[in-house]
C-alpha positions as CSV (number, residue, x, y, z in Angstrom):
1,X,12.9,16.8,-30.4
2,X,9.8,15.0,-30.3
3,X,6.4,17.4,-29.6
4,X,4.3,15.4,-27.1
5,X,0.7,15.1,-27.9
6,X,-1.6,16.6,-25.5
7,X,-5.4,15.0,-24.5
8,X,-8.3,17.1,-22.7
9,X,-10.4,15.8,-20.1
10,X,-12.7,17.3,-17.3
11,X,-10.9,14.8,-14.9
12,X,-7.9,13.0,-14.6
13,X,-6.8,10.4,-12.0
14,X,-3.2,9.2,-11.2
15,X,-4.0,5.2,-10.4
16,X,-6.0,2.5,-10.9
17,X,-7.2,1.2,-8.0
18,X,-10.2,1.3,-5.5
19,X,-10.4,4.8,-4.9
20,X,-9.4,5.8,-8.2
21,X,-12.3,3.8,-9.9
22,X,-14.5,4.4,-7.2
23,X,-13.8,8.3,-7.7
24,X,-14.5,7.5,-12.1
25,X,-17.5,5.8,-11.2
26,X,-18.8,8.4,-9.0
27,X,-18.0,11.3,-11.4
28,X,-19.8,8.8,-14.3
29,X,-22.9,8.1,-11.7
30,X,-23.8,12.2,-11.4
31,X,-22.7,13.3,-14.7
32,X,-22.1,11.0,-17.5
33,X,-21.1,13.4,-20.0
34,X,-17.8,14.1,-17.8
35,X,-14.7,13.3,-19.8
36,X,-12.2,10.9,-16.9
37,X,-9.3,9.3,-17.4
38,X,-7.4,7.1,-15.4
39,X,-4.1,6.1,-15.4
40,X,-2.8,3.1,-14.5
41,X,1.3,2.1,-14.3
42,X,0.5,-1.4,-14.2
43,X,0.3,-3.8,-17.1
44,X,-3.5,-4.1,-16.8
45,X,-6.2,-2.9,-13.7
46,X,-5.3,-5.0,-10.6
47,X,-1.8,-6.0,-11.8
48,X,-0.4,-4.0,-9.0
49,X,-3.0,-4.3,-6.0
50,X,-1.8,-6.2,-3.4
51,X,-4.0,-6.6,-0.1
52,X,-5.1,-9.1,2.7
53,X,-7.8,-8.5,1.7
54,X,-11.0,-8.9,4.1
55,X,-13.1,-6.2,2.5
56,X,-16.0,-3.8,4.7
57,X,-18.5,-3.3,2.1
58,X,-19.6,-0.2,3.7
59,X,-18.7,1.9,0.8
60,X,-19.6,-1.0,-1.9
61,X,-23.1,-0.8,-0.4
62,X,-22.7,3.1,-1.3
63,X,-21.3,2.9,-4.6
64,X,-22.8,0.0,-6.2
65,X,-26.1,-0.9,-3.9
66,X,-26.5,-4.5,-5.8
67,X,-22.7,-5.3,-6.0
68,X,-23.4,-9.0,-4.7
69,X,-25.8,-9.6,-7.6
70,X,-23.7,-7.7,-10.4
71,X,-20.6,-10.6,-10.5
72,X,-18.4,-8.9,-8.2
73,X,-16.1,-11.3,-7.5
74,X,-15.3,-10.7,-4.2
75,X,-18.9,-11.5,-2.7
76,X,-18.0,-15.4,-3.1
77,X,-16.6,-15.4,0.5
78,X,-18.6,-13.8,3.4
79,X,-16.6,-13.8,6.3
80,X,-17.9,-17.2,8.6
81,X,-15.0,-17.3,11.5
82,X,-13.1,-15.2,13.1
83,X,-9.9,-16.3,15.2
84,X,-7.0,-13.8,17.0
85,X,-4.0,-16.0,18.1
86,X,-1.6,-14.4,20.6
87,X,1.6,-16.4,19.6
88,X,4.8,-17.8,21.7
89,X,7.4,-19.4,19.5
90,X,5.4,-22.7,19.8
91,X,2.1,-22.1,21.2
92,X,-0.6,-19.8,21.1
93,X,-3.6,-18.0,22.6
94,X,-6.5,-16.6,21.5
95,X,-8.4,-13.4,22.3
96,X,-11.9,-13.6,22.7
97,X,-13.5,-11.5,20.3
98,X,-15.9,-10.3,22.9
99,X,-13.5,-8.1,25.2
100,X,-12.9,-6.0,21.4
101,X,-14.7,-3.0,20.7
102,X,-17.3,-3.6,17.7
103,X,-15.5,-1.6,15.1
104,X,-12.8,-4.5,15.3
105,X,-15.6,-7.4,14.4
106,X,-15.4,-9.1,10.8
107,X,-18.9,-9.5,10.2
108,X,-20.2,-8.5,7.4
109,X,-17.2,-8.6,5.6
110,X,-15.8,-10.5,3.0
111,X,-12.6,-12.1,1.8
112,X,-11.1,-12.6,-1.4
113,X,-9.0,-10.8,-4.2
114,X,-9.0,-7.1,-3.6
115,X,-6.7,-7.1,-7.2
116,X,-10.1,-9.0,-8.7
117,X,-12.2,-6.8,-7.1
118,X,-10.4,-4.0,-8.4
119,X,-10.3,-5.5,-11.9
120,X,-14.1,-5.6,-11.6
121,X,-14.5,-1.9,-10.6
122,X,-12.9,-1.4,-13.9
123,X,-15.3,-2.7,-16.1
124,X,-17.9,-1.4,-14.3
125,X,-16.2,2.3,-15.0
126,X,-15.2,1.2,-18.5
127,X,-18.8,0.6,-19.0
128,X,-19.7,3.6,-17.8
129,X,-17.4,5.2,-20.4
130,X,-14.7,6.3,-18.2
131,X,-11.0,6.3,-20.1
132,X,-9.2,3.4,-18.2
133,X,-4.9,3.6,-19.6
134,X,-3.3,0.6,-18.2
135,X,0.3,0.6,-18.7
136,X,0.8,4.1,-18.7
137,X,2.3,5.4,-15.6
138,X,2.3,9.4,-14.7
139,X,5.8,10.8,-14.4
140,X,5.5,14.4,-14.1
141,X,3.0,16.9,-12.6
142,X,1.8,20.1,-14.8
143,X,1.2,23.4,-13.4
144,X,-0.3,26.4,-15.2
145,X,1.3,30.1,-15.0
146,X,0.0,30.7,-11.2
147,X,1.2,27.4,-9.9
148,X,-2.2,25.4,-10.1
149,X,-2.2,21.6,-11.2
150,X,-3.0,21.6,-14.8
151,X,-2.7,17.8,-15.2
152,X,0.0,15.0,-15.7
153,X,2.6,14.1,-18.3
154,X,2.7,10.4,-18.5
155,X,6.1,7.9,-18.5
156,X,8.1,8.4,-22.0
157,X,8.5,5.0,-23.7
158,X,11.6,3.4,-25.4
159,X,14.7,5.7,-23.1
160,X,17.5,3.6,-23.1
161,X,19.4,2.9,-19.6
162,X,22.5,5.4,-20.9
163,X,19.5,8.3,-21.3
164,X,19.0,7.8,-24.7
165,X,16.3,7.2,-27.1
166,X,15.5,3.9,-28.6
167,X,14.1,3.6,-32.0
168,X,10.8,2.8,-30.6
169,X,10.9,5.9,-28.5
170,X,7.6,7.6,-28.0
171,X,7.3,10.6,-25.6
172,X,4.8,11.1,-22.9
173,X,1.2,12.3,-23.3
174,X,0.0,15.5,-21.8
175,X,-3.2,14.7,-20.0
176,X,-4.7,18.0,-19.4
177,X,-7.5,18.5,-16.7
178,X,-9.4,20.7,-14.8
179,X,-9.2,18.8,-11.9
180,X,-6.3,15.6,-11.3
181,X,-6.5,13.5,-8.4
182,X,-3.9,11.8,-6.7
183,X,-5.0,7.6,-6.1
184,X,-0.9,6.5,-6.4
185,X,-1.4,4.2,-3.4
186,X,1.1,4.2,-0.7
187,X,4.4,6.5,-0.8
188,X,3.2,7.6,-4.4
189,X,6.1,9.4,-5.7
190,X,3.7,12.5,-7.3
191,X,1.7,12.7,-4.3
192,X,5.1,13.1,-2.2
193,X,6.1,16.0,-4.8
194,X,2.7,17.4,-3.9
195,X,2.6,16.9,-0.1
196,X,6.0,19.2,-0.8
197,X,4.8,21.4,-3.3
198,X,1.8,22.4,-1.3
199,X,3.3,21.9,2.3
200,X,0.3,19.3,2.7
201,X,1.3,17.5,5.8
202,X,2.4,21.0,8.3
203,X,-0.5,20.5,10.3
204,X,-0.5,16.5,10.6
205,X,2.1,14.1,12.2
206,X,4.6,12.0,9.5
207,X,3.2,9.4,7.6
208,X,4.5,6.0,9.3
209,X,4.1,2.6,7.4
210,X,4.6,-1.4,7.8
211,X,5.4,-3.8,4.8
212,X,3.0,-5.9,3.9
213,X,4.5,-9.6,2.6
214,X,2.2,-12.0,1.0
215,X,1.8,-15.1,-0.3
216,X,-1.2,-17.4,-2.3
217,X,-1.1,-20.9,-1.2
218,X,-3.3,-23.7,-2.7
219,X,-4.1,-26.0,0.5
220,X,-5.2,-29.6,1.3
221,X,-9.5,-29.2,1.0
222,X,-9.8,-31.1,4.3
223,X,-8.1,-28.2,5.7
224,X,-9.8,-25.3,4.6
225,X,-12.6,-23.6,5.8
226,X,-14.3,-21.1,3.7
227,X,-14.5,-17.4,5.1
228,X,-12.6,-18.4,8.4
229,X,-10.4,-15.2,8.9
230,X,-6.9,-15.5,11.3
231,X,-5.0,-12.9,13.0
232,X,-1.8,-13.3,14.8
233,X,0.1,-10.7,16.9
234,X,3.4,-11.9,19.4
235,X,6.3,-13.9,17.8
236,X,8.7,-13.7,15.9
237,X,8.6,-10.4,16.3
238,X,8.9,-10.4,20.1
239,X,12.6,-11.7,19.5
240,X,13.9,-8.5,17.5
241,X,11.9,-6.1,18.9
242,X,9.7,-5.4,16.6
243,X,5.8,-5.0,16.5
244,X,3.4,-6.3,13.7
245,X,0.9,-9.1,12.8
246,X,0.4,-11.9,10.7
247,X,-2.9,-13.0,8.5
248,X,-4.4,-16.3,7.5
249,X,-7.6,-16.2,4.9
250,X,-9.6,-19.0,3.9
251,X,-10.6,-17.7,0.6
252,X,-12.5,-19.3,-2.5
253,X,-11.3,-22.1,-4.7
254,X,-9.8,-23.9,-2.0
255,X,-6.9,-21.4,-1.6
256,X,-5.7,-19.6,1.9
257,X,-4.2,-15.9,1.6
258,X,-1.3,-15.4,4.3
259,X,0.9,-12.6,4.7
260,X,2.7,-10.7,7.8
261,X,2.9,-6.8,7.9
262,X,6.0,-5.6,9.8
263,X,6.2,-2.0,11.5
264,X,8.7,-0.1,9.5
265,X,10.2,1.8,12.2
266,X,11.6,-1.1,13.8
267,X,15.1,-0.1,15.0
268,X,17.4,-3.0,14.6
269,X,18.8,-2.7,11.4
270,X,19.5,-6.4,11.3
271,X,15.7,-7.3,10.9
272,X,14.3,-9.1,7.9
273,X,10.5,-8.3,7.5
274,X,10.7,-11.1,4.6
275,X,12.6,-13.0,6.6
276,X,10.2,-13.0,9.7
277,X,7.5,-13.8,7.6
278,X,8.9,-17.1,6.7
279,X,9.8,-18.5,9.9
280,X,6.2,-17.1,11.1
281,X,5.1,-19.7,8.6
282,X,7.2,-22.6,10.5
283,X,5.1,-21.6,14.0
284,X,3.1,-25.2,14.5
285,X,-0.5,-23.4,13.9
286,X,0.4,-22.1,10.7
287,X,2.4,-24.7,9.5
288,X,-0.2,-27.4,10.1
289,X,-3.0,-25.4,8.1
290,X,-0.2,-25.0,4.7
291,X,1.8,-28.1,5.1
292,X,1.1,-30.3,2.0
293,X,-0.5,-26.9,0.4
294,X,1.4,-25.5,-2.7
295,X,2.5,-21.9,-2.7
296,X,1.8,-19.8,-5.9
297,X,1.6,-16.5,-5.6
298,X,3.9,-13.6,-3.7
299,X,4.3,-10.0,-3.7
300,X,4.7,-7.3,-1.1
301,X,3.5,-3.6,-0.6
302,X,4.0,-0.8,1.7
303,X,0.5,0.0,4.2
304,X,-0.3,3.5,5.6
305,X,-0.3,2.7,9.5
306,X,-0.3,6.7,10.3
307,X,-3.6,7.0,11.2
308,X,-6.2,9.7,11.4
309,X,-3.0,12.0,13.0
310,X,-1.5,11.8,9.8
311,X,-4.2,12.4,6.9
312,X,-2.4,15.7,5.7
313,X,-4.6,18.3,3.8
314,X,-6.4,17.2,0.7
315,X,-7.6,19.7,-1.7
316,X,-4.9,22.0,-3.3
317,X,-5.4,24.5,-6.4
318,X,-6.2,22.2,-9.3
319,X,-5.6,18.9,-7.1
320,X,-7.1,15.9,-4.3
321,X,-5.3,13.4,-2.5
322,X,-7.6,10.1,-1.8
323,X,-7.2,6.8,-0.7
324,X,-4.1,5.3,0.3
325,X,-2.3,8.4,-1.1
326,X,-4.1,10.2,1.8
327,X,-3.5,7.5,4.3
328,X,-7.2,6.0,5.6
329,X,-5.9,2.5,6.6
330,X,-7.8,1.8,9.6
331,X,-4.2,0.0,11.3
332,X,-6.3,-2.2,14.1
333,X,-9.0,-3.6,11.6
334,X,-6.5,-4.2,8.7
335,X,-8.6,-2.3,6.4
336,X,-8.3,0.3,4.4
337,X,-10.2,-0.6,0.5
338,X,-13.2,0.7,2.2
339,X,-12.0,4.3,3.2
340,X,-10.2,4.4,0.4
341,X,-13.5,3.9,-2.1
342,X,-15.1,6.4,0.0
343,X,-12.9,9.0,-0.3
344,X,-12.6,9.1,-4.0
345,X,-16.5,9.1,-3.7
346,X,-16.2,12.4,-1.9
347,X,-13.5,13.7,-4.1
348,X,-15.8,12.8,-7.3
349,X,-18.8,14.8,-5.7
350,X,-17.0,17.8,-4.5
351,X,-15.3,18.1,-8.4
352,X,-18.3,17.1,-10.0
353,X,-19.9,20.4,-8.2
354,X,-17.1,22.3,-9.2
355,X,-17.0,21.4,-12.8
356,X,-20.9,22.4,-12.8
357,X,-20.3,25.7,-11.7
358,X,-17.9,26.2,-14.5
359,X,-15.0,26.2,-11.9
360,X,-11.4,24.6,-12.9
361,X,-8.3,24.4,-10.9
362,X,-9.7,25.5,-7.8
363,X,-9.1,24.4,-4.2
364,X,-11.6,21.8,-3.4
365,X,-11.8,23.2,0.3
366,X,-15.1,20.9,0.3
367,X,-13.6,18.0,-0.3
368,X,-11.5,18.1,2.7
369,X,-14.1,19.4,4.9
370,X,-16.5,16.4,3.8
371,X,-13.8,13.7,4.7
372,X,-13.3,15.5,8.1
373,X,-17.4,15.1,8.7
374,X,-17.8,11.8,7.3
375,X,-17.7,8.0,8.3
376,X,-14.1,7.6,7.7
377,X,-13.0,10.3,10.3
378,X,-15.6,9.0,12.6
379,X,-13.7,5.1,12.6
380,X,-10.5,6.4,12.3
381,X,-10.6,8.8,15.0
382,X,-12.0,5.7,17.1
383,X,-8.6,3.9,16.2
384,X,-6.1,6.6,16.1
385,X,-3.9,5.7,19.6
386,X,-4.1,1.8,18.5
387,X,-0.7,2.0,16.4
388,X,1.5,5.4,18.7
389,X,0.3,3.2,21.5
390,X,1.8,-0.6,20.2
391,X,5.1,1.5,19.0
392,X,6.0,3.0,21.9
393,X,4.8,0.4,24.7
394,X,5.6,-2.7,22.8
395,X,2.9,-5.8,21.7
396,X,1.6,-7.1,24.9
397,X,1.3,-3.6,27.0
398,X,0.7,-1.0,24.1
399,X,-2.0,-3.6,23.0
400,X,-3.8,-3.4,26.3
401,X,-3.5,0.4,25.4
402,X,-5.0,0.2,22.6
403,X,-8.3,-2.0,23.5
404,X,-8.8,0.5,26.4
405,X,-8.5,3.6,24.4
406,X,-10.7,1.7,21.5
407,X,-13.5,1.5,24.1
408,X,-13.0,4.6,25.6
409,X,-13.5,6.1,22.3
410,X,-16.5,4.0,21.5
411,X,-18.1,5.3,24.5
412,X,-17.3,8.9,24.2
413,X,-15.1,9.2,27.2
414,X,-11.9,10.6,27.7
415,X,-9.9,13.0,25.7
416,X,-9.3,13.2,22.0
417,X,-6.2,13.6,22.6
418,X,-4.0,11.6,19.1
419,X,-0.5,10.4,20.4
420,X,2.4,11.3,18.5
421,X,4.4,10.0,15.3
422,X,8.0,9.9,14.1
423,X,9.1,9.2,10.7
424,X,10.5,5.4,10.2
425,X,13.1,6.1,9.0
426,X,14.6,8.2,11.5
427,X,13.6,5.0,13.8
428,X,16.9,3.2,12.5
429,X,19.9,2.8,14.8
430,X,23.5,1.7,14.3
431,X,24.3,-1.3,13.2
432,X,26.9,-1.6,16.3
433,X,24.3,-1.2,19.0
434,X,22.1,-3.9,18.2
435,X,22.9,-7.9,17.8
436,X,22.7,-9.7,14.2
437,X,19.6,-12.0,13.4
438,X,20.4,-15.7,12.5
439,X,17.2,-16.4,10.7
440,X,16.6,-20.1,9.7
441,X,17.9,-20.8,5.9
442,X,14.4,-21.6,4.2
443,X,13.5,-25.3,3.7
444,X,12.1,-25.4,0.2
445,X,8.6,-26.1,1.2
446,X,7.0,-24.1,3.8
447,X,9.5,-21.4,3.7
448,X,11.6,-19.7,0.6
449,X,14.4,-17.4,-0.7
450,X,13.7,-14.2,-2.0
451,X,14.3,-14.3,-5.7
452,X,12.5,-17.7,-5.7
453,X,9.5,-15.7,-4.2
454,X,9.7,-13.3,-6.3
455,X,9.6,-15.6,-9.7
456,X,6.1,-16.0,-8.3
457,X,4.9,-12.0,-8.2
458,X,5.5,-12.6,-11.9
459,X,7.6,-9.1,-12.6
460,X,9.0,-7.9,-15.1
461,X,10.7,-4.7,-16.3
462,X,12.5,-4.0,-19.7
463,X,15.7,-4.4,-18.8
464,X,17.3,-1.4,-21.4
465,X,15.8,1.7,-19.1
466,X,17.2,3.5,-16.8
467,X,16.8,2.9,-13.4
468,X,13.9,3.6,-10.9
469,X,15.6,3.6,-7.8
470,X,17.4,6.9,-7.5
471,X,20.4,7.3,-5.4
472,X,21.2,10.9,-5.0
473,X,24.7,10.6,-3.1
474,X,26.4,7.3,-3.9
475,X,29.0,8.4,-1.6
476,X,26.4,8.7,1.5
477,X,25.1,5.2,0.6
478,X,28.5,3.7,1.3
479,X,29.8,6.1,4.0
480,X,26.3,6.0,5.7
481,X,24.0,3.3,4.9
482,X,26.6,0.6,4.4
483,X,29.1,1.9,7.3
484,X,26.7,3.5,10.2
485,X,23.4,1.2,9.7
486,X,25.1,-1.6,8.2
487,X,23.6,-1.7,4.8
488,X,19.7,-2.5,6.0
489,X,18.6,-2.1,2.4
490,X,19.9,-5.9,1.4
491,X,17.4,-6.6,4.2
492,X,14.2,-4.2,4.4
493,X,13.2,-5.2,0.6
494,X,11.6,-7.9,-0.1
495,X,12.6,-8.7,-3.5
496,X,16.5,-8.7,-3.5
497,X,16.5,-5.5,-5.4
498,X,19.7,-3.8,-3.2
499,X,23.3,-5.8,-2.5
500,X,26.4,-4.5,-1.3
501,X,29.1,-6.6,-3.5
502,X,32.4,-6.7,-2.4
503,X,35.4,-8.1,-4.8
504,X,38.9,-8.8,-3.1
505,X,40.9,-5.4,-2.6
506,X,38.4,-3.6,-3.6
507,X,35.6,-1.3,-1.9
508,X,32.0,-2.6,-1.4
509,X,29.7,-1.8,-4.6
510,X,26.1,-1.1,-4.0
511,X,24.4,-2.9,-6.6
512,X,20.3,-2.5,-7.6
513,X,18.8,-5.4,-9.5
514,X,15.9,-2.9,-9.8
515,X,14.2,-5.7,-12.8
516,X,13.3,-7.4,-9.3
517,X,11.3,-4.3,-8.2
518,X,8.3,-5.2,-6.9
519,X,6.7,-1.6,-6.3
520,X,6.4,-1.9,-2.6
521,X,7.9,1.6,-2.1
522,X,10.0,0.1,1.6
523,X,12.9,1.7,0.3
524,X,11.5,5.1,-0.2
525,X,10.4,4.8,3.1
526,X,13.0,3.3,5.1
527,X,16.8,4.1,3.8
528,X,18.0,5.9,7.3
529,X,19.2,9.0,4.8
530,X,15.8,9.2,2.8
531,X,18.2,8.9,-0.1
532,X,16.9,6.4,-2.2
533,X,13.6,8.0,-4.6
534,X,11.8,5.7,-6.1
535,X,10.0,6.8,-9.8
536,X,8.0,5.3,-12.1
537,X,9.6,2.9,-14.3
538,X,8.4,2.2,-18.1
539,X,5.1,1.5,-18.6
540,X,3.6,-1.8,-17.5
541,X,6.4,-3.1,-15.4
542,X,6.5,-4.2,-12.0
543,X,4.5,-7.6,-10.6
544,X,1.6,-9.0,-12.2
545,X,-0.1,-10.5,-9.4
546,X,-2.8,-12.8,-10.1
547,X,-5.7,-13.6,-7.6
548,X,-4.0,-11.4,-5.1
């Protein structure tokens, strides 16, 4: 049996992105002789990050006061124009900007590549001598003899799909720490072992999410406009029952990022998020902006859209939750990079504090308190009936909700009073209650299949390993998923990963093309029996999105 190796480190944090280099940079900016690693499952920093994105540079401006002059990519774009469309099947509306309350205006913002932004932060933290592992996912969570976090074990390389070893097998590394923080993203699978662990979310409504589908399309220049920004609420969600938005970005080099984020705890089992997306595309106003444009980009990813109600407890012995892990999205603004970088700011102080009073493994109870007293509490608690209120009253009337709590909120009137959550995937009916979707077959040009989508997300998983998508009961899937709900999982993901195969005279198989994995984490979150866990696959694989 192979020994693993084992690394020291003052700090160690579980994922690449904003608020995980935001947190390294922090910890670099008050003490330099810190030792941080960060982990990072993709192939390289940004491979995975998927957003919008139209970026608040409120915590940029904190972080890095002269980002615009240091070649941070994603100051090439201010935001110049902002448009919301209320859409009918062939028209639209818009909704003047001046009847939203101010935390919903664009200005000041900017739009471009969050995954280039984030590939920035990391030189800037490489530079700074943080530790950056790409390509190293962390598998398991280490705990010392009275149950704190003592640090991560990272992904073994070269297991076969039977379980065995390969002859390039090398085992995982033990990163020990005094303090590991939790910046997975989305429905990380260690942060849901410690939300379990630690019984993090008993004082907080459930976690709820939407899937975020995108795509990268090159357009006519006549047609584009840089730094206009485009929202869109109404159809085609209005035919299935379903609640969500769509996105248009004029971004630099001529390109437009579009996408359309679907409410998870939609309760037809019949509906395609991917497949709304693509007939979105088809309505007249979006379709005139792309039409002759060239699509070359895709990839999709699960958005926190619980809300302030749902930020569980953050600090635990030895460990912190931050960013998207945590759940800051602010739902109504379609931001969330901001909060996120702010938190792992927070995180990096309150450890760096610790770590100077010769603490380790400690509860950072200071932490938690400081996210509770800061900006992001203050906008989130401003936003926090927009989403409860569009769920349960529907698009037109929970909107109207919304705005009026919104300004309520901005001017300190009313009860704080959060409305309630329930988990998506207890959200799903029977397949027999509710009428099948005939979605239009794609057209090869404005709309497209799956799998030809997902050529361009560019993944790719070695194919010998076993698979990341855990079923635990194979029996449930069938006598469940397949024969109450009506298999929703060939549906809900948008990469084609799930089918239910049938061969004459024999029973329906349920097959996982899990080298189309995309990482958006929907089936985690939406399989009616929560029995589908996703892990971390080998090192490096997934999408490797470029520009996105």
């Amino acid at each position: 049996m192979s020994e693993r190796e084992s690394m020291p480190c003052d700090v160690v944090i579980v994922g690449g992105g904003p608020a995980g280099l935001s947190a390294a940079i922090r910890l670099k900016q008050i003490n330099e002789e810190l030792e941080v690693v960060v982990l990072e499952k993709g192939s390289e920093i940004g491979a995975h990050i998927l957003s919008g994105a139209v970026v608040d540079p409120k915590a940029l401006d904190e972080l890095f006061p002269d980002w615009r002059d240091m070649d941070c990519p994603m100051a090439e774009t201010p935001v110049t124009d902002n448009w919301h469309w209320n859409m009918s099947k062939t028209g639209k509306s818009s909704i003047p900007h001046i009847i939203m309350p101010p935390l919903m205006s664009n200005n000041g913002c900017y739009t471009g590549s969050l995954g280039n932004m984030t590939r920035w932060l990391g030189e800037q933290a490489e530079g700074m001598g943080v530790m950056v592992f790409p390509g190293f996912p962390a598998n398991e969570v280490m705990f010392d003899d009275d149950g704190n976090v003592r640090g991560v074990i990272t992904q073994d390389m070269g297991i076969a799909a039977d379980g065995s070893k390969k002859p390039d097998f090398q085992p995982g590394m033990e990163i020990e720490a005094k303090y590991t923080v939790f910046a997975e993203g989305a429905r990380g699978s260690l942060t849901k072992e410690m939300k379990a662990k630690f019984d993090l979310e008993a004082n907080c409504e459930p976690q709820v999410y939407g899937l975020g589908i995108k795509e990268l399309w090159d357009i006519d220049p006549k047609k584009h406009v840089p730094g206009r920004v485009i929202h869109t609420q109404g159809w085609p969600l209005t035919e299935s029952d379903s609640w969500g938005g769509g996105f248009l970005y004029h971004q630099a080099g001529g390109q437009v990022a579009l996408g359309f984020v679907t409410a998870l705890d939609y309760k037809n089992p019949w509906v395609s998020p991917y497949q709304e997306f693509q007939r979105w595309k088809q309505h007249p106003a979006i379709r005139e902006i792309i039409e002759g444009g060239k699509r070359v980009a895709y990839g999709a990813r699960a958005i926190n859209e619980g809300g302030w109600q749902s930020v569980p407890k953050l600090a635990f012995p030895g460990g912190a939750l931050i960013g998207c892990a945590a759940g800051f999205v602010n739902v109504p603004r379609i931001k969330g990079s901001h909060t996120a970088m702010k938190s792992g700011m927070l995180a990096a102080e309150s450890i760096a504090a610790a770590v100077a009073a010769g603490h380790e493994k400690t509860e950072l109870s200071d932490y938690d308190s400081a996210v509770r007293s800061s900006w992001i509490a203050d906008e989130l608690k401003l936003v926090q009936n927009a989403e409860p209120a569009v769920a349960k009253y529907g698009g037109d009337i929970g909107t109207m909700l919304a705005g009026v709590d919104m300004w309520m909120r901005t001017l300190k009137i009313g009860l704080p009073i959060a409305m309630k959550h329930h988990a998506d995937y207890t959200m799903t009916g029977r397949a027999d209650l509710y009428p099948k979707i005939d979605y239009p077959k794609p057209d090869g040009e404005i709309s497209f299949d799956r799998l030809t989508n997902v050529a361009f997300s560019y993944t790719n998983h070695a194919e010998d390993q076993p698979v990341h998508l855990q079923v635990q009961d194979i029996g449930l899937q069938k006598n469940s998923e397949l024969d109450v709900f009506g298999g929703p999982s060939a549906r809900y993901c948008p990469a084609g990963v799930y089918e239910w195969v049938q061969e004459e005279g024999a029973e329906p198989k349920f097959v996982i093309n899990s080298q189309n994995c995309v990482h958006c984490k929907t089936c985690d979150i939406k399989d009616p029996n929560q029995n589908i866990n996703w892990v971390t696959p080998e090192g490096g694989g997934g999408p490797n999105y470029p520009n996105m």
